[in-house]
Each structure stands twice: as C-alpha cells, then as structure tokens.
C-alpha positions, 0 to 999 in steps of 0.5 A: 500500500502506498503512503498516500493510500495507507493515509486514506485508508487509515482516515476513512476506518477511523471515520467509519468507526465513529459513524458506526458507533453512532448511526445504524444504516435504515433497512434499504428499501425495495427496489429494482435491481439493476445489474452494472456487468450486465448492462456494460456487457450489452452495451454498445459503448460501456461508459461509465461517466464518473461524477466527481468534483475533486481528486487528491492528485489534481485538486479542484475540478469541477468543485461547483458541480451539481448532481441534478444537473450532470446525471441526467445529462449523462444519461441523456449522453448515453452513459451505460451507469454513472460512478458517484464519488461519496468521500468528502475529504478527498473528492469533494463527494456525499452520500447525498450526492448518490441519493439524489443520482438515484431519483434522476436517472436509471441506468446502474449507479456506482458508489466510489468510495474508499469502502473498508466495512459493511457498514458502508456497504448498507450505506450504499444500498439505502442511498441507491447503489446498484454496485459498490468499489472495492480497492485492492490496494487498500484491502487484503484478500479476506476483506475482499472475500467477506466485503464482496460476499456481504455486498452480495447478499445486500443484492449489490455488484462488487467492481474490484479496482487493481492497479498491477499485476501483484495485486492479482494475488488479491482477485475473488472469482466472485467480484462481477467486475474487475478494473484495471485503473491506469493511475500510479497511486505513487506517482499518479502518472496515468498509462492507459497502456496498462489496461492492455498489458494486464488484459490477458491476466484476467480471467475471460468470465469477468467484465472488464473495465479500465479506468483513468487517463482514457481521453478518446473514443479510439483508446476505447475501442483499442481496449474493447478489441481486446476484451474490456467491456466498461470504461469508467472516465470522470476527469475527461468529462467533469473538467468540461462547463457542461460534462454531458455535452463533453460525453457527447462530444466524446462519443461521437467526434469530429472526423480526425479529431479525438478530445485531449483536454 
C-alpha cells in the first residue's frame, strides 16, 4: 500500500468507526435491481461517466458541480451507469450526492468510495447503489472475500479496482467486475497502456473495465478489441462547463479529431 493510500485508508476506518458507533444504516428499501456487468456487457459503448468534483492528485475540478444537473445529462449522453464519488475529504463527494443520482436517472449507479466495512456497504444500498468499489490496494484478500460476499447478499455488484499485476494475488472469482485503473497511486502518472498489458491476466468470465487517463473514443475501442467491456472516465468529462455535452462530444467526434483536454 502506498503512503498516500495507507493515509486514506487509515482516515476513512477511523471515520467509519465513529459513524458506526453512532448511526445504524435504515433497512434499504425495495427496489429494482439493476445489474452494472450486465448492462456494460450489452452495451454498445460501456461508459461509465464518473461524477466527481475533486481528486487528491489534481485538486479542484469541477468543485461547483451539481448532481441534478450532470446525471441526467449523462444519461441523456448515453452513459451505460454513472460512478458517484461519496468521500468528502478527498473528492469533494456525499452520500447525498448518490441519493439524489438515484431519483434522476436509471441506468446502474456506482458508489466510489474508499469502502473498508459493511457498514458502508448498507450505506450504499439505502442511498441507491446498484454496485459498490472495492480497492485492492487498500484491502487484503479476506476483506475482499467477506466485503464482496456481504455486498452480495445486500443484492449489490462488487467492481474490484487493481492497479498491477501483484495485486492479482488479491482477485475473488466472485467480484462481477474487475478494473484495471491506469493511475500510479505513487506517482499518479496515468498509462492507459496498462489496461492492455494486464488484459490477458484476467480471467475471460469477468467484465472488464479500465479506468483513468482514457481521453478518446479510439483508446476505447483499442481496449474493447481486446476484451474490456466498461470504461469508467470522470476527469475527461467533469473538467468540461457542461460534462454531458463533453460525453457527447466524446462519443461521437469530429472526423480526425479525438478530445485531449
């Protein structure tokens, strides 16, 4: 674990032991379940527009931004599901954020978030989350296995985020879905060229995702040629006056032209 992780980390446990001393998480209501792998899996494009304001590399991003305004032009985009960022400190994000993301669209909703116990887990699925992230990084492989099993029985996807080939040793043949992030956590370089150099490590049953540093429609289909099927992309997008018009833009460019902002 890199320091800046282990310093997270060790933040959100401390955080989520004093909620969880004080705050017993609702009973999530019914609701539709809706499967993140299966619709990455069917859909023609598998982006996952992130919604976030800020990151603890780049700072401030789009810190102004506002839920009910860039989801449902997300969705009008065509975002195959959305990844809400939840953590305060570091991304500028709330539990509100996702609870407001859920009454304005109905494609499947991601929770980010640095999620250690579950307690956070029941947090998602009362706010609306349809898969949660768990972070190999941060978690040794008993955690992974007990935090995705218990997801599960909360009727929630489990999306694994690794970031080399050593944290192979931490993958669960359960999680519904695997991503491969781009960005060194030591030095925060991204290289997209990552996601294909670990490509063949992962097993050909599980959805596929890459996720940072993707900035054009071509690296996507570069990525899709060789088995990923989800592309979860924020910054690219939240860096934009108006993120959907961005994802649009993004989908669809101009002849000879690919977005590098």
């Amino acid at each position: 674990m890199t320091d800046i992780i282990r310093h997270i980390v060790d933040n959100k446990r401390r955080e989520v032991e004093a909620m969880a001393r004080h705050i017993v998480p609702a009973t999530a209501p019914d609701r539709t379940h809706r499967s993140m792998s299966r619709a990455l899996s069917q859909s023609p494009t598998g982006i996952i527009a992130e919604f976030k304001r800020r990151s603890p590399s780049k700072g401030d991003i789009h810190p102004m931004a506002m839920v009910s305004e860039v989801i449902p032009s997300y969705t009008r985009a065509g975002a195959s599901a959305c990844s809400v960022l939840t953590d305060t400190p570091y991304f500028g994000g709330a539990l509100t954020d996702l609870a407001v993301a859920r009454t304005l669209t109905d494609i499947p909703l991601l929770r980010k978030d640095f999620i250690v116990s579950e307690f956070q887990i029941a947090e998602a699925a009362c706010h609306g989350a349809d898969a949660i992230l768990l972070i190999a990084a941060a978690l040794s492989l008993d955690e992974i296995t007990r935090l995705t099993d218990y997801a599960h029985s909360m009727d929630l996807e489990v999306l694994l985020e690794l970031h080399s080939a050593e944290e192979m040793a931490r993958f669960y043949p359960a999680v519904d879905m695997v991503g491969i992030n781009n960005r060194n956590l030591s030095t925060f370089h991204t290289d997209p060229g990552l996601s294909l150099t670990l490509a063949r490590m992962l097993p050909d049953n599980v959805v596929k995702i890459a996720e940072s540093g993707l900035t054009s429609i071509d690296e996507v289909n570069r990525l899709r040629d060789v088995g990923y099927r989800g592309f979860l992309i924020g910054e690219t997008f939240m860096r934009h006056t108006d993120p959907g018009r961005a994802l649009s833009d993004f989908l669809n460019p101009p002849p000879h032209q690919s977005m590098n902002n």
